[in-house]
Structure formats: structure tokens, C-alpha cells
Biopython code that builds the backbone (N, CA, C, O; Angstrom):
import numpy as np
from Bio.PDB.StructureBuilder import StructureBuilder

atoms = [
    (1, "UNK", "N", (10.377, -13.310, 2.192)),
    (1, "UNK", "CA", (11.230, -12.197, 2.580)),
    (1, "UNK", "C", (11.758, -12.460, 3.981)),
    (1, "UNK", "O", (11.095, -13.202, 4.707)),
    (2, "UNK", "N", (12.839, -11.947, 4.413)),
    (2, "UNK", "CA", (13.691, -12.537, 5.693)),
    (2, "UNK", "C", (12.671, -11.423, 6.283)),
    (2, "UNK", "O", (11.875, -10.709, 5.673)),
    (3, "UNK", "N", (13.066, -11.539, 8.225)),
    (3, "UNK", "CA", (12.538, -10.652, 8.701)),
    (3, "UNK", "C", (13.069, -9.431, 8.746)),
    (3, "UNK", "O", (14.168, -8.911, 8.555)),
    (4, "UNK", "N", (11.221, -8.890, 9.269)),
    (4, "UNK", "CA", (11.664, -7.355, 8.785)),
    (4, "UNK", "C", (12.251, -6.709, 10.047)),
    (4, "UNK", "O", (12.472, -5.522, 9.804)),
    (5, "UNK", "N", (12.552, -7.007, 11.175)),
    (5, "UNK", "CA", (13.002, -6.733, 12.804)),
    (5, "UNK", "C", (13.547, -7.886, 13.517)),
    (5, "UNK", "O", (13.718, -8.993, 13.006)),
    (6, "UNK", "N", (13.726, -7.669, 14.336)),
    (6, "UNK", "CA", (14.972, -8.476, 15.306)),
    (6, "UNK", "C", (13.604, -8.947, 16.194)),
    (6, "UNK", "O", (13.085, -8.298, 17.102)),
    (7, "UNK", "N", (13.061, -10.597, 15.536)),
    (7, "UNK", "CA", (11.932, -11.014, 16.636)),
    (7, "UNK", "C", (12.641, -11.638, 17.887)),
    (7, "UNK", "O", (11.884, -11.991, 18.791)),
    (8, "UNK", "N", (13.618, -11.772, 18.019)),
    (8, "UNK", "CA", (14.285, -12.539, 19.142)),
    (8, "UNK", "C", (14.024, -11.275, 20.441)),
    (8, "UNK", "O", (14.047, -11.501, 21.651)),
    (9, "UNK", "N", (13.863, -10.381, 19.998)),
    (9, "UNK", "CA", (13.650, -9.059, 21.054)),
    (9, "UNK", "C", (12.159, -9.314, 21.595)),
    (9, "UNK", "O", (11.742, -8.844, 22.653)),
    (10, "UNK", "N", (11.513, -10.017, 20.839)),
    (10, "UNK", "CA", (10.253, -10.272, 21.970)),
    (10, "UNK", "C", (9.890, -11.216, 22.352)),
    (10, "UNK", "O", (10.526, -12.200, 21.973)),
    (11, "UNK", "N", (8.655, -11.471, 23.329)),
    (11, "UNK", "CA", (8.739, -12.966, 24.209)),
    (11, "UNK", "C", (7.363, -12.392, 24.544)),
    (11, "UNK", "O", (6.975, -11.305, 24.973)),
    (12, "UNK", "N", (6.638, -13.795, 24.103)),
    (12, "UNK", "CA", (4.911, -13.381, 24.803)),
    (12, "UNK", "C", (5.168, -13.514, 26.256)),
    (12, "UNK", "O", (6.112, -14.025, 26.857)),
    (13, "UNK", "N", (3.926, -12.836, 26.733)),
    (13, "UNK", "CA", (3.941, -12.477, 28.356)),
    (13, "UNK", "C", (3.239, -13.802, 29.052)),
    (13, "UNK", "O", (2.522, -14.627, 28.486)),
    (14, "UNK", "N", (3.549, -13.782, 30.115)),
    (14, "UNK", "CA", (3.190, -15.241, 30.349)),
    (14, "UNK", "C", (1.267, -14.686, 30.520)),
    (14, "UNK", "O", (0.779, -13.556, 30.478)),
    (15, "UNK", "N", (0.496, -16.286, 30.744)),
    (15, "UNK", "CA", (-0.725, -15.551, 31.046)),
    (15, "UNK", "C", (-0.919, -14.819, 31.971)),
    (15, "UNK", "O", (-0.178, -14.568, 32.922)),
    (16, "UNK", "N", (-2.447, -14.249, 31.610)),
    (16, "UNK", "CA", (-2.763, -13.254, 32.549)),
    (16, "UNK", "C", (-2.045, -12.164, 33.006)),
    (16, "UNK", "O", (-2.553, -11.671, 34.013)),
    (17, "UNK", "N", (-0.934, -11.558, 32.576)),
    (17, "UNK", "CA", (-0.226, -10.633, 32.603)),
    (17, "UNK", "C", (0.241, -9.642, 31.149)),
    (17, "UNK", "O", (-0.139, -9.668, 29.979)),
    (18, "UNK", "N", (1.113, -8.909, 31.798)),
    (18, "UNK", "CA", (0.474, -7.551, 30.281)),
    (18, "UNK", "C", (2.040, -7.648, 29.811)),
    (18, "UNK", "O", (2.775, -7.795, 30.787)),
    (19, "UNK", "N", (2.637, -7.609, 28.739)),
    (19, "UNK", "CA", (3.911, -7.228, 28.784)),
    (19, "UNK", "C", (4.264, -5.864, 28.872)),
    (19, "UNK", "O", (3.457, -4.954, 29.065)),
    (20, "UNK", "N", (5.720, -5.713, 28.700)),
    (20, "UNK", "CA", (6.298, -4.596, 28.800)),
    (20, "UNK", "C", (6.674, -3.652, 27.045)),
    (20, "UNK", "O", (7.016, -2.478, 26.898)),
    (21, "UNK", "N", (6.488, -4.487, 26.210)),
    (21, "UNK", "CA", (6.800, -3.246, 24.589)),
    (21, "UNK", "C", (5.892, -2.402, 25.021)),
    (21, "UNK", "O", (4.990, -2.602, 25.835)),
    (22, "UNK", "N", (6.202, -1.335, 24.373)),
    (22, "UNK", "CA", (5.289, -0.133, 23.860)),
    (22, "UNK", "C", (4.774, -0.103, 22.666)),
    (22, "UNK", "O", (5.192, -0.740, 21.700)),
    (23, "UNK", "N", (3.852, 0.635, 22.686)),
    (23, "UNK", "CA", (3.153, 0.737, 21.525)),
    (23, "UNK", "C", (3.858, 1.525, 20.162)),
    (23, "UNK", "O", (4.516, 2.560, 20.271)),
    (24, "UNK", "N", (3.665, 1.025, 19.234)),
    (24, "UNK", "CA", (4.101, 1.507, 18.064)),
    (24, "UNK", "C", (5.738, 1.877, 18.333)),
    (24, "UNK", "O", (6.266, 2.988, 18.298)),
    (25, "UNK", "N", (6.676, -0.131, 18.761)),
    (25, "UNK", "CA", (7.420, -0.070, 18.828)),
    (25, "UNK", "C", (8.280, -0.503, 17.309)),
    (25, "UNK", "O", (9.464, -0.438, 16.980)),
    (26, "UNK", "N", (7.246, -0.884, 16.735)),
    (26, "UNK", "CA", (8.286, -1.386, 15.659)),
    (26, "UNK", "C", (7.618, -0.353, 14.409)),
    (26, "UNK", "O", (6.610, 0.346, 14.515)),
    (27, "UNK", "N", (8.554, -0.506, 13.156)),
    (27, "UNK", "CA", (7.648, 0.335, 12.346)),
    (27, "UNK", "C", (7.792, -0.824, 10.920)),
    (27, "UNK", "O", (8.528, -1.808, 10.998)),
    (28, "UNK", "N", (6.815, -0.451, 9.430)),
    (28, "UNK", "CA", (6.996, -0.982, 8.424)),
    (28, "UNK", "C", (7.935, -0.824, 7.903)),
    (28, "UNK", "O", (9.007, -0.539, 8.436)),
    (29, "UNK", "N", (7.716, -0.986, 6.697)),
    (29, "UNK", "CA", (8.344, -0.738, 5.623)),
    (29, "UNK", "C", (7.996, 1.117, 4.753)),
    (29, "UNK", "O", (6.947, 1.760, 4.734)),
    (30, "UNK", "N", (8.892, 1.340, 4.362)),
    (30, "UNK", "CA", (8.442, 2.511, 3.894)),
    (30, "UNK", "C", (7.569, 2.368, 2.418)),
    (30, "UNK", "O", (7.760, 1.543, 1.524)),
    (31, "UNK", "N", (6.293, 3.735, 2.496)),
    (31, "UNK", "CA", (5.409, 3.833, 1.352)),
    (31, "UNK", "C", (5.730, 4.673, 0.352)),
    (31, "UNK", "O", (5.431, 5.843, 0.595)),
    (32, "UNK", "N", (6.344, 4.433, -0.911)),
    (32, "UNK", "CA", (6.564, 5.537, -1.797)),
    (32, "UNK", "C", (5.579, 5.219, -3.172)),
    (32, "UNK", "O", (5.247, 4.093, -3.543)),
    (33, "UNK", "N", (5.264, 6.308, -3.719)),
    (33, "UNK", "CA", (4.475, 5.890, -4.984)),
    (33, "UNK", "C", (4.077, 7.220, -6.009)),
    (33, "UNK", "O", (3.603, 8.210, -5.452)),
    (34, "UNK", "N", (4.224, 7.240, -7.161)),
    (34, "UNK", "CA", (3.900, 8.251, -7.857)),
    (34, "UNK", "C", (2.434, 8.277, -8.579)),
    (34, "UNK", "O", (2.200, 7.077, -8.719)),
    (35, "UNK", "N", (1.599, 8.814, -8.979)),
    (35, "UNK", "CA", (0.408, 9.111, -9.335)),
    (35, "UNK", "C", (0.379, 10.090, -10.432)),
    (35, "UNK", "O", (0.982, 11.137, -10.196)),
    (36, "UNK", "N", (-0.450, 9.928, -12.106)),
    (36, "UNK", "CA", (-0.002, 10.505, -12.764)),
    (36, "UNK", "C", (-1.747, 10.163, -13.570)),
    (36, "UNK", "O", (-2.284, 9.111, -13.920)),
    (37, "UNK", "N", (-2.258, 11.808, -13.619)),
    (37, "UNK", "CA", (-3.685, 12.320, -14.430)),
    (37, "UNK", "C", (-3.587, 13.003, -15.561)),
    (37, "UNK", "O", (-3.205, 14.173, -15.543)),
    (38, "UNK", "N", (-3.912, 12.381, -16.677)),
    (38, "UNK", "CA", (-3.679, 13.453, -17.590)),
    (38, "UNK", "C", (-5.378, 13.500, -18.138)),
    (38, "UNK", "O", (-6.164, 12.724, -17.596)),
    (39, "UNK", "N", (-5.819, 14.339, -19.106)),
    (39, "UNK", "CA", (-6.941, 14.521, -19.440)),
    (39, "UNK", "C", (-6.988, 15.554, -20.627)),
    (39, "UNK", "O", (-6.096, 16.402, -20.657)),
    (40, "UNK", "N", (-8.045, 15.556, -21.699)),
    (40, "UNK", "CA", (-7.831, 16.290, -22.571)),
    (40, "UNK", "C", (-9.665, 16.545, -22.682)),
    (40, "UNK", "O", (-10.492, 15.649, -22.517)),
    (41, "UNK", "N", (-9.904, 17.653, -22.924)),
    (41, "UNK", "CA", (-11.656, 18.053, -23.227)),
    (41, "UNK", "C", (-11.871, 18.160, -24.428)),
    (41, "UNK", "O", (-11.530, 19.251, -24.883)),
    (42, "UNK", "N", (-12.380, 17.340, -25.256)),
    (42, "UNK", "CA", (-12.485, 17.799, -26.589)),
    (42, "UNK", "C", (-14.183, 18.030, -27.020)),
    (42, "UNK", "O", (-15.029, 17.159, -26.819)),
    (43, "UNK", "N", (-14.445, 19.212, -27.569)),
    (43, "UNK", "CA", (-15.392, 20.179, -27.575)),
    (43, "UNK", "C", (-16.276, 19.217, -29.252)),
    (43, "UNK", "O", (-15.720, 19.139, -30.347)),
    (44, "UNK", "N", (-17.644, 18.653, -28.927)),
    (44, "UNK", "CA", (-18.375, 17.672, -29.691)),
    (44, "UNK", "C", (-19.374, 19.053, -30.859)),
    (44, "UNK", "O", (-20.131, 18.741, -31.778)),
    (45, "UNK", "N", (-19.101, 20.239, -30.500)),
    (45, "UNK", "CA", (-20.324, 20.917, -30.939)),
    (45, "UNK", "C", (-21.549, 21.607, -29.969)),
    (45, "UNK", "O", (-21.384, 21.153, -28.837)),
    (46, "UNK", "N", (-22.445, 22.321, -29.987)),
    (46, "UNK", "CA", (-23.002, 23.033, -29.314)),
    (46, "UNK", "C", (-22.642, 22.973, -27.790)),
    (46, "UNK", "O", (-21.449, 23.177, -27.568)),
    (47, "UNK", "N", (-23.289, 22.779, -26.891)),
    (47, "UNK", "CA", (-23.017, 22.308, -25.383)),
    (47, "UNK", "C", (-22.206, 21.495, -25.012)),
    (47, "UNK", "O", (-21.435, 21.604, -24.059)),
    (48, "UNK", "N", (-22.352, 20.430, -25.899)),
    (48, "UNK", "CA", (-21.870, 19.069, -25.587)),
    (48, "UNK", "C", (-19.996, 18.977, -25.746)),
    (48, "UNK", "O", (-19.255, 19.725, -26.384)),
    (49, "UNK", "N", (-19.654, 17.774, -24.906)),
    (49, "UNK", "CA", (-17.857, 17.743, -24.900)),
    (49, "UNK", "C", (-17.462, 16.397, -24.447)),
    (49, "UNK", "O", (-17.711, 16.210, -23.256)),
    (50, "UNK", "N", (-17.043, 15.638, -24.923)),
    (50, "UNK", "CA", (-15.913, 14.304, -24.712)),
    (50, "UNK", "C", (-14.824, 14.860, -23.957)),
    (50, "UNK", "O", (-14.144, 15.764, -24.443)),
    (51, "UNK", "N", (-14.519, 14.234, -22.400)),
    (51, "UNK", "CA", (-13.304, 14.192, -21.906)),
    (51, "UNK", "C", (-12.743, 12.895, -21.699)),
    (51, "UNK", "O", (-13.204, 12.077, -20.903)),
    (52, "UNK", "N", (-11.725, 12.713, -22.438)),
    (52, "UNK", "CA", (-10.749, 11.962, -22.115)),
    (52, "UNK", "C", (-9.919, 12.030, -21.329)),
    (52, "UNK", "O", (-9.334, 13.111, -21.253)),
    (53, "UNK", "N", (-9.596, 11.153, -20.604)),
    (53, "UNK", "CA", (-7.996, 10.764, -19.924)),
    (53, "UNK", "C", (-7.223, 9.554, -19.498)),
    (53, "UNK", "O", (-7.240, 8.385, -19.884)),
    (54, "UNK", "N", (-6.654, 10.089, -18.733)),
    (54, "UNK", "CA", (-5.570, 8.576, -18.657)),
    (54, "UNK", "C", (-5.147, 8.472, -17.027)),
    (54, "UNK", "O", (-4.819, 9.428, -16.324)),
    (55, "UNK", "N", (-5.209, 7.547, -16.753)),
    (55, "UNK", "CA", (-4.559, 7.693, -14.850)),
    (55, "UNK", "C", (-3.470, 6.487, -14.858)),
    (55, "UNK", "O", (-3.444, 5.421, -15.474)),
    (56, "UNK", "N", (-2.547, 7.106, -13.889)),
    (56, "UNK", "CA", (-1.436, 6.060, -13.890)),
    (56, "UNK", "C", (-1.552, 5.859, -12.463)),
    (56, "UNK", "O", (-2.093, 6.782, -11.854)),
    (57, "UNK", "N", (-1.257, 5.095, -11.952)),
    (57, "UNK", "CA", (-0.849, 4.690, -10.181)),
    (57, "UNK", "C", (0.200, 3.681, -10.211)),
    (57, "UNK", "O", (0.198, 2.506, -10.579)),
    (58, "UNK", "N", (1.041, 4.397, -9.758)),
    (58, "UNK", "CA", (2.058, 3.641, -8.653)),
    (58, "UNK", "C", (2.999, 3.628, -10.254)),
    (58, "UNK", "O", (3.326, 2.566, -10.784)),
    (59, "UNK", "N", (3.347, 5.064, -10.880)),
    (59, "UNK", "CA", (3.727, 5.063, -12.304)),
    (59, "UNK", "C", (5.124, 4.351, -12.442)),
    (59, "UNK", "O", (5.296, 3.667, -13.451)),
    (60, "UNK", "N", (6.104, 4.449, -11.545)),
    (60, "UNK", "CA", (7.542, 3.999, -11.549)),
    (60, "UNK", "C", (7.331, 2.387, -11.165)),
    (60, "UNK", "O", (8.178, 1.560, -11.505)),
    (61, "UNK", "N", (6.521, 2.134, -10.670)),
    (61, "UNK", "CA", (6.278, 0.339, -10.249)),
    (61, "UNK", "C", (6.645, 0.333, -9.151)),
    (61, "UNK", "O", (6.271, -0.786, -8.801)),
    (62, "UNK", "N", (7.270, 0.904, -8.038)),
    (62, "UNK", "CA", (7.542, 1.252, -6.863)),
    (62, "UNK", "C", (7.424, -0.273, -6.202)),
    (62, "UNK", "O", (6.373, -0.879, -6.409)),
    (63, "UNK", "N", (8.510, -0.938, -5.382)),
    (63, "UNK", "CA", (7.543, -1.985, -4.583)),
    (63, "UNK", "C", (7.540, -1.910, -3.294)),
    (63, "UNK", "O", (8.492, -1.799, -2.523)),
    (64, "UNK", "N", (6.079, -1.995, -3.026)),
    (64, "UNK", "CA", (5.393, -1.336, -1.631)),
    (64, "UNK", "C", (5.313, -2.439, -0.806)),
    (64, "UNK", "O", (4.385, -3.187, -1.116)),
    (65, "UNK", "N", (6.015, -2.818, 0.204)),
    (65, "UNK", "CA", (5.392, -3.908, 1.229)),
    (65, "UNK", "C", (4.683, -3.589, 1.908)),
    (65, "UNK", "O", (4.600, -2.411, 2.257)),
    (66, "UNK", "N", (3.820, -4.641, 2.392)),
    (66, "UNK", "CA", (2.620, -4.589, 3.429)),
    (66, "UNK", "C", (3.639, -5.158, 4.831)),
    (66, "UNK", "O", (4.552, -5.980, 4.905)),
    (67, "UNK", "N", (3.000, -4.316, 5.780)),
    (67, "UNK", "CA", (3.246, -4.622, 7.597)),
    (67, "UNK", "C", (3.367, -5.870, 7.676)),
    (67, "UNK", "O", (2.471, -6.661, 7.380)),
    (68, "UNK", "N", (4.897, -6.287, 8.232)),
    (68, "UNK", "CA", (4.936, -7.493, 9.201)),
    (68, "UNK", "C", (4.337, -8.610, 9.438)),
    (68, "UNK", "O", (4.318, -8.631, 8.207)),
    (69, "UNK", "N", (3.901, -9.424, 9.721)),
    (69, "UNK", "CA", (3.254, -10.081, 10.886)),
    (69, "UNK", "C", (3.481, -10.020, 12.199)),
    (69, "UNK", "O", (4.481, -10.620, 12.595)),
    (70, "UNK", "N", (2.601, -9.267, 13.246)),
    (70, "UNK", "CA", (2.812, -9.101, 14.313)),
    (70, "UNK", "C", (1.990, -9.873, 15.410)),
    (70, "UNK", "O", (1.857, -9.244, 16.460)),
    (71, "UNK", "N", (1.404, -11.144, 15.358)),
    (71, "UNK", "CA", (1.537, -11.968, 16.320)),
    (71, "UNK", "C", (3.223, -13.012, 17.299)),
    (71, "UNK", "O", (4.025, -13.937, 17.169)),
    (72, "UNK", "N", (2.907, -12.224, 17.936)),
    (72, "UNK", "CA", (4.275, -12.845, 18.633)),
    (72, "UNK", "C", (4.183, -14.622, 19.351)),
    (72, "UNK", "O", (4.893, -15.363, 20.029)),
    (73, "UNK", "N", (3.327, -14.638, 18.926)),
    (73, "UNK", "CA", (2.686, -16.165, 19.565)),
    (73, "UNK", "C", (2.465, -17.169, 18.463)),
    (73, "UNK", "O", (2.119, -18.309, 18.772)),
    (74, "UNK", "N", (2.669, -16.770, 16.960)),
    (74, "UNK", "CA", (2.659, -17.372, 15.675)),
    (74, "UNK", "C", (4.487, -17.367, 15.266)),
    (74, "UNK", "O", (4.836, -16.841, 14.209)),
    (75, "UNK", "N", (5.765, -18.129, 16.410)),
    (75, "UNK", "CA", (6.855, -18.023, 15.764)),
    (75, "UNK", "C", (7.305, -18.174, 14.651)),
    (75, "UNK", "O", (8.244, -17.523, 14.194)),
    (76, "UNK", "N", (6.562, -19.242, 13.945)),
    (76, "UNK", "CA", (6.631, -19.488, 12.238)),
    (76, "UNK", "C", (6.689, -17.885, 11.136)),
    (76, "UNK", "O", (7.520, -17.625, 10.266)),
    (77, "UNK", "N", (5.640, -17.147, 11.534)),
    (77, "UNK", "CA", (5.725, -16.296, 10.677)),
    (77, "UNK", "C", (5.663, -14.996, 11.403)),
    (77, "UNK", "O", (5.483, -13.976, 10.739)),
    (78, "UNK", "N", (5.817, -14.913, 12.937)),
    (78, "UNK", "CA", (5.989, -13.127, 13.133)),
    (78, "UNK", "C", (7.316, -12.978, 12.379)),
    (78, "UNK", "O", (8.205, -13.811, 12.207)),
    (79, "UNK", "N", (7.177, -11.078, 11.774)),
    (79, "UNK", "CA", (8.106, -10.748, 11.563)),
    (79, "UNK", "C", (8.411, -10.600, 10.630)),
    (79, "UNK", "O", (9.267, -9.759, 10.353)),
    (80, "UNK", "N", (7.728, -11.495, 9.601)),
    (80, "UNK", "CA", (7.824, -11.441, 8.146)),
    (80, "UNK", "C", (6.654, -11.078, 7.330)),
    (80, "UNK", "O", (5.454, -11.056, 7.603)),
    (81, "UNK", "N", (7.391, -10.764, 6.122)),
    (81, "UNK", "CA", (6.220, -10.206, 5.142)),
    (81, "UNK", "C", (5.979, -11.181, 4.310)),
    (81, "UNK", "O", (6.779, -12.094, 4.104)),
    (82, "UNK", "N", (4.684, -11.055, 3.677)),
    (82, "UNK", "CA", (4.159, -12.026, 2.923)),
    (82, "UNK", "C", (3.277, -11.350, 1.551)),
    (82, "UNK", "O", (2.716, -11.865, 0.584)),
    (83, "UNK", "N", (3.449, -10.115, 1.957)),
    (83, "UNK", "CA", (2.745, -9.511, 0.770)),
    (83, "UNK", "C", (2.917, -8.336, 0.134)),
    (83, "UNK", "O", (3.538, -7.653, 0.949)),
    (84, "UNK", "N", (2.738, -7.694, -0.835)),
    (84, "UNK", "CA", (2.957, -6.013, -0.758)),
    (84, "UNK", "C", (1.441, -5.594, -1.652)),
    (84, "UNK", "O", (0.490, -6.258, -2.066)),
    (85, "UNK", "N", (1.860, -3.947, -1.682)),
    (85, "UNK", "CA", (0.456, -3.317, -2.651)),
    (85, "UNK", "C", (0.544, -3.589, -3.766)),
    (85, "UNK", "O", (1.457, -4.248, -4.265)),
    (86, "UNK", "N", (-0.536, -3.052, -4.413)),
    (86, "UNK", "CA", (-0.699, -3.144, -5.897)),
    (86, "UNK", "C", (0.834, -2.942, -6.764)),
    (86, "UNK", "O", (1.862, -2.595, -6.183)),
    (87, "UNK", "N", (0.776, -3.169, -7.938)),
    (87, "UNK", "CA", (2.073, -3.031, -9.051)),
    (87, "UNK", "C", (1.496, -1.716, -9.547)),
    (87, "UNK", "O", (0.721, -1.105, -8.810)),
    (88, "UNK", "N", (1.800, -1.264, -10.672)),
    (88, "UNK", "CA", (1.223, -0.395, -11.940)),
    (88, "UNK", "C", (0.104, -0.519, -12.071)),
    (88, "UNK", "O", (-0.244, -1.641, -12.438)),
    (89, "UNK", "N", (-1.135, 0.651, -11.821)),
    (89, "UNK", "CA", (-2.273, 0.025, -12.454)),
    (89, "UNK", "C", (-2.363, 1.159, -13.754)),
    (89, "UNK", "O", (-1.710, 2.190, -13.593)),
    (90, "UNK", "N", (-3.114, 1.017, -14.984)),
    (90, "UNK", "CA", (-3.553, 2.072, -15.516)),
    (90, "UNK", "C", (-4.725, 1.971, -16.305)),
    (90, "UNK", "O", (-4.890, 1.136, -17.195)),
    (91, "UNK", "N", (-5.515, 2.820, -15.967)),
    (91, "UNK", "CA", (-7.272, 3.272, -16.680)),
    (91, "UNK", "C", (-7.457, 4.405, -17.499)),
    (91, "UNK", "O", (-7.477, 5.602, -17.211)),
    (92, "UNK", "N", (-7.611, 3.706, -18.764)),
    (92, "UNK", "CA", (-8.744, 5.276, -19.415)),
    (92, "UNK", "C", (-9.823, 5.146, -19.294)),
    (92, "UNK", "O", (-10.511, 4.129, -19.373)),
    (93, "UNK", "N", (-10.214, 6.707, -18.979)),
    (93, "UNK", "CA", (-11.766, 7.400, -18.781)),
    (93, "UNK", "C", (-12.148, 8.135, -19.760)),
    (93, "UNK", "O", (-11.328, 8.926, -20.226)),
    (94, "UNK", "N", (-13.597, 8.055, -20.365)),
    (94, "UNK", "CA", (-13.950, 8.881, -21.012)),
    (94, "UNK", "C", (-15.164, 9.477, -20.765)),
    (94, "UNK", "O", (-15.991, 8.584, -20.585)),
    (95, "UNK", "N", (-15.739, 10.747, -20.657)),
    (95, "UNK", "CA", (-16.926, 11.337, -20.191)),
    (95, "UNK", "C", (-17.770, 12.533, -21.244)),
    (95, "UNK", "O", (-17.511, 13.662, -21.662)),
    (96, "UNK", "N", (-18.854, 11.596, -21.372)),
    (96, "UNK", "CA", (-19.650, 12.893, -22.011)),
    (96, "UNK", "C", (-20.590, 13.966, -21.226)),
    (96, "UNK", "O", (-21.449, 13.951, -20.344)),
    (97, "UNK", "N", (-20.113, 14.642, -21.826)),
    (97, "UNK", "CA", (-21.161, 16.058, -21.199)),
    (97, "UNK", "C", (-21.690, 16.882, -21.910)),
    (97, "UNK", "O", (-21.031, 17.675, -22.582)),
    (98, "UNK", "N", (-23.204, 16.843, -21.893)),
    (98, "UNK", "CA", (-24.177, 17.176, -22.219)),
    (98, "UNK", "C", (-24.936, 18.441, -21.326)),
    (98, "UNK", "O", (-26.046, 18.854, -21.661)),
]
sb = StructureBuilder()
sb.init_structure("model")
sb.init_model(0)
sb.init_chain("A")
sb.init_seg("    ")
for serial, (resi, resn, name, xyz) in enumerate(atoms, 1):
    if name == "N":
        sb.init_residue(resn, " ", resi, " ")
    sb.init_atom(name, np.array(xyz, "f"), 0.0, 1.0, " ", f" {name:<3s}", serial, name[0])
structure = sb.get_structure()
């Protein structure tokens, strides 16, 4: 992925000295994601009950990048991304209760 900010805007500080950025000058990428529970109780007889369900994460496939690289002293790769979150995951659950 190209970079995610304009690294030419920074310059390590020489040693022993502090630079001048501020903190939480740059930002990511934005996080969007949908989440989706469904569940059904189905009743076994006396006390007892089977619940089923279903979980979706990240239901639309959304793609989430992970933060930058922010060593400014690694020119090869500040700046760029190299990874993102999970894709689609989905799990059924089932629970007895007694």
C-alpha cells in the first residue's frame, strides 16, 4: 500500500535531542465494521433448553487497516501499511441448559 501520510514532513532529531512533532500528530486509517447475533431457544422438555445461534463479525467484509509504521528512522517502511484486521469471521454456538 503507498503511504499513508506525507513522510517527507519528518526528519529524526539529531542525537541527544527531542524533536519538535506533537503527539498524536498523524492519525490511521479509519475503523468501520458491522456485528450481527442472532439466536433462537428451543425448549427440550421439562427444565431443560437448546440455544442456538449464529454470530457474524465484520458482516459486510469491511477492509480495516492496521496503523502505519511509525518509526521515522526505518525510511524503507515508515509510513506504510503492511497489514489490516480480520475479514468475515462466522461461529455457531450451541448451549444446553439444564
Amino acid at each position: 500500500m503507498p503511504f499513508a501520510f506525507n513522510t517527507s514532513a519528518f526528519a529524526v532529531a539529531p542525537r541527544y535531542t527531542f524533536g519538535n512533532a506533537g503527539r498524536n500528530g498523524v492519525r490511521g486509517p479509519g475503523f468501520a465494521t458491522f456485528d450481527l447475533a442472532i439466536s433462537k431457544r428451543i425448549e427440550t422438555g421439562g427444565r431443560s433448553a437448546v440455544t442456538v445461534g449464529l454470530q457474524v463479525f465484520n458482516l459486510f467484509n469491511q477492509t480495516n487497516f492496521d496503523l502505519p509504521e511509525h518509526f521515522a528512522d526505518e525510511p524503507t517502511t515508515f509510513g506504510r501499511i503492511f497489514s489490516a484486521k480480520a475479514p468475515r469471521q462466522v461461529q455457531l454456538t450451541a448451549r444446553l441448559g439444564f
